[in-house]
C-alpha positions in Angstrom: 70.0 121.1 80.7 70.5 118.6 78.4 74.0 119.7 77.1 75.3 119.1 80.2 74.5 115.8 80.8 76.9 114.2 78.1 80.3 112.6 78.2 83.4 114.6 77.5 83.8 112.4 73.5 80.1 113.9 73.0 80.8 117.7 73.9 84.4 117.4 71.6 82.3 116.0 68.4 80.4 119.4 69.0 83.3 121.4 67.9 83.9 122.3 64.1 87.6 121.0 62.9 87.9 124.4 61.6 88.0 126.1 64.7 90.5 123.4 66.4 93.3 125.3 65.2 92.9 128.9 66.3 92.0 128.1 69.8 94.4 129.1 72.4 94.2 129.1 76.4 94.7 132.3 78.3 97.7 131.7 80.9 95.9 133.4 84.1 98.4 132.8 87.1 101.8 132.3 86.4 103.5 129.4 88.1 105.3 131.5 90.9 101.4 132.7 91.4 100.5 129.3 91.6 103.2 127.8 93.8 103.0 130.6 95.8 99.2 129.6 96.9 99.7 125.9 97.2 102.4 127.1 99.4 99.3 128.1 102.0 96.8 126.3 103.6 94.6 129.0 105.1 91.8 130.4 102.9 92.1 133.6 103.9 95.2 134.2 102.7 94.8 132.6 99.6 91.7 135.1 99.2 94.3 138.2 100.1 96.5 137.2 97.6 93.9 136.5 94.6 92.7 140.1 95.3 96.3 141.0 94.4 96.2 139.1 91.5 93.1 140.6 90.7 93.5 143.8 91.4 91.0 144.0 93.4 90.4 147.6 95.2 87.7 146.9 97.1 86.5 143.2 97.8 84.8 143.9 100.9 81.6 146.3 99.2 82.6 145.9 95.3 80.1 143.1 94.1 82.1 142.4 91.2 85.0 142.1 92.7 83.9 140.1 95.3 81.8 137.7 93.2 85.5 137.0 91.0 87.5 136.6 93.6 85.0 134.1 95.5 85.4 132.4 91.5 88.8 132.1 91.4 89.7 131.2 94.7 86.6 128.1 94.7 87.8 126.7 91.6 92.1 126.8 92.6 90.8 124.9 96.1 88.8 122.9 93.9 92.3 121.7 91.8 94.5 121.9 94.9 91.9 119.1 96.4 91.6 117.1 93.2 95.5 117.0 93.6 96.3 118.7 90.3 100.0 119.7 89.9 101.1 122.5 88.9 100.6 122.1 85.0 97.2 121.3 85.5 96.8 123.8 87.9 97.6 126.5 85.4 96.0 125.0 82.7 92.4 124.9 85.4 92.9 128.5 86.5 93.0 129.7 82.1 90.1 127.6 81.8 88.2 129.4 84.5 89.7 132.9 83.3 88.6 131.7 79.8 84.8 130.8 80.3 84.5 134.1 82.7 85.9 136.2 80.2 83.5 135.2 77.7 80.8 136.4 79.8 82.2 139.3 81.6 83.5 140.5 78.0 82.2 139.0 75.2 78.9 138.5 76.5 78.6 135.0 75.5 75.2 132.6 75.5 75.7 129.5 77.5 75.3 127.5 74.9 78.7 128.8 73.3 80.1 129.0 76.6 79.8 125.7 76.9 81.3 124.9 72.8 84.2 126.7 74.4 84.6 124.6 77.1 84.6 121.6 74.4 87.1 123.1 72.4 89.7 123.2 75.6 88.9 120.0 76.0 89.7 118.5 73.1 92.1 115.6 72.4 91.6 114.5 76.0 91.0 110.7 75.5 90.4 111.6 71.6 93.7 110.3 70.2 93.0 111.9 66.6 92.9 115.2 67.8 95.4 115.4 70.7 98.1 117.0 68.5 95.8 120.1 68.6 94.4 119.4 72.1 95.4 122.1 74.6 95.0 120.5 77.9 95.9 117.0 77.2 97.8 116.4 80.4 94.5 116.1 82.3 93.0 112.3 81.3 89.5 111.4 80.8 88.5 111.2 84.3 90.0 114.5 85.4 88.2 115.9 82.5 84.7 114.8 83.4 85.8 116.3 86.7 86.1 119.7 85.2 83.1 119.4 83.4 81.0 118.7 86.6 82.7 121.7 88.5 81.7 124.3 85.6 77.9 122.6 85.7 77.6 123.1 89.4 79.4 126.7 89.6 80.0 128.9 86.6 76.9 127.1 84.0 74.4 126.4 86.7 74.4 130.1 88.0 75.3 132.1 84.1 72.5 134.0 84.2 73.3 136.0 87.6 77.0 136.1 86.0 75.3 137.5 82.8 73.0 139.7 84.8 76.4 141.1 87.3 77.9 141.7 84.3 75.1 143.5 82.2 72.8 144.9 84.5 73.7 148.7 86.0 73.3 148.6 89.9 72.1 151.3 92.0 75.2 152.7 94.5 74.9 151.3 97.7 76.1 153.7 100.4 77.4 151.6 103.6 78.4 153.7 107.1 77.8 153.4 110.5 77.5 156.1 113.1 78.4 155.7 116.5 77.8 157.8 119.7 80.7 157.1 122.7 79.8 157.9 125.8 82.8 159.0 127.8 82.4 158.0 131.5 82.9 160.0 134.1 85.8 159.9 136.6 86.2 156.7 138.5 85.4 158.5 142.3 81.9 158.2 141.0 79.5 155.2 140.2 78.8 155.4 136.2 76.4 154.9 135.2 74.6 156.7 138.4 71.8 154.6 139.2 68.0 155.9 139.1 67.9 157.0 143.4 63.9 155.7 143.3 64.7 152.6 140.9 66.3 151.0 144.5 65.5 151.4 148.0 68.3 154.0 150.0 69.7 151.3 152.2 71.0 148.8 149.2 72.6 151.9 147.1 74.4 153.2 150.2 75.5 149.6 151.0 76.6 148.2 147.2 76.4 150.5 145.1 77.2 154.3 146.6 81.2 155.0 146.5 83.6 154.4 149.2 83.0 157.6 152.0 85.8 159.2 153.7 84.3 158.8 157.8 84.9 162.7 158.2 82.2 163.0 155.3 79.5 160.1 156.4 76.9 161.9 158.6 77.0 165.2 155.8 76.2 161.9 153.6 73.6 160.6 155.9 72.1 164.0 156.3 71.9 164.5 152.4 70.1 161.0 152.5 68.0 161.7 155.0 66.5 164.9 153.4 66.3 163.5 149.5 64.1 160.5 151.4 61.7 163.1 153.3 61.6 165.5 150.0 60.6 162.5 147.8 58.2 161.4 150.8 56.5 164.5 150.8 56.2 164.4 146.9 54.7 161.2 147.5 52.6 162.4 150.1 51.0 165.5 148.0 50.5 163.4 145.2 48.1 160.5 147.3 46.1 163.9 148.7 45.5 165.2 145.6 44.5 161.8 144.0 42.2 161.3 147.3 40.4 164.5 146.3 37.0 164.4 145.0 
């Protein structure tokens, strides 16, 4: 896209004068908010407390929800790494409240997604206007910096924010059902193995429980007569397979 190619002086000269003056930027996070998250290095908890900020009821199976969190939370890491202080900080985090409010709200084009952009912008590096700039403690570079985040995030995927935002979804129903299986008590093997899936002699050796020596030949005898019942039912059925 060709708008988003130019320098920050070209996307300013895009904006009427007559519009310079009734601009305003949202405060999104308050600076205890933001303190409060440079305080923390782990992602996860900055993603706990956005949610908060957010209100977020359900993150975890909300797309909506999810989606703006995951927003909010890239582009503060994004300022906390470029080193912004807290004034820019707060300044970055209207910005990105601004340009998805347009969207989520007043269903904005790109195109003047982008003009609004400009307009926050303006009188960065452009001494004529910085009287009626908004953001002028970020300098030129920081600025292109901004401008290359939006491209990359917010511009270069608008029309699956348009379509979130527009687009009715079918409920999705998530569960999981789940069958325990209680064991049975630990004087027994659980579970019991298949009797024919191993010969007699290893189950009675690793496998069988432990035998009180009173018990073992009523064991042994119960052995002894499952292995000549189960020959026998191997026997029959070789006899009648041998018939003609």
């Amino acid at each position: 896209m060709a708008t988003q190619e130019r320098s920050v002086t070209e996307i300013q000269d895009d904006v009427p004068a007559g519009q310079l003056e009734n601009f305003s930027l949202p405060e999104f996070l308050s600076p205890s908010q933001i303190n409060t998250l440079l305080e923390i290095e782990d992602v996860d908890e900055i993603q706990r407390l956005m949610e908060g900020f957010l209100n977020a009821q359900d993150p975890e199976t909300n797309l909506k929800e999810a989606v703006l969190v995951d927003y909010y939370v890239s582009g503060f890491c994004w300022g906390k790494d470029k080193n912004f202080n807290l004034q820019q900080l707060s300044g970055l985090m209207g910005l990105l409240h601004l340009l998805m409010e347009n969207v989520q709200d007043k269903k904005m084009r790109l195109e003047e997604n982008i003009l609004d952009l400009a307009r926050a912008l303006t009188g960065i590096g452009h001494s004529p206007l910085k009287d009626k700039g908004r953001l002028t403690f970020f300098d030129v570079d920081q600025a292109k910096d901004i401008i290359d985040y939006f491209k990359i995030s917010l511009f270069q995927h608008y029309r699956l924010y348009e379509c979130m935002f527009t687009v009715p979804r079918d409920p999705m129903v998530i569960g999981a059902e789940q069958i325990v299986e209680i064991p049975q008590p630990a004087d027994a093997p659980f579970p019991v193995p298949l009797e024919e899936g191993i010969p007699s002699e290893m189950y009675a050796k690793f496998l069988a429980p432990p035998v009180p020596k009173g018990d073992l030949e009523t064991v042994e005898a119960e052995i002894n007569e499952k292995l000549r019942v189960q020959e026998e039912a191997f026997t029959s059925k070789i006899e009648n397979l041998q018939k003609p």
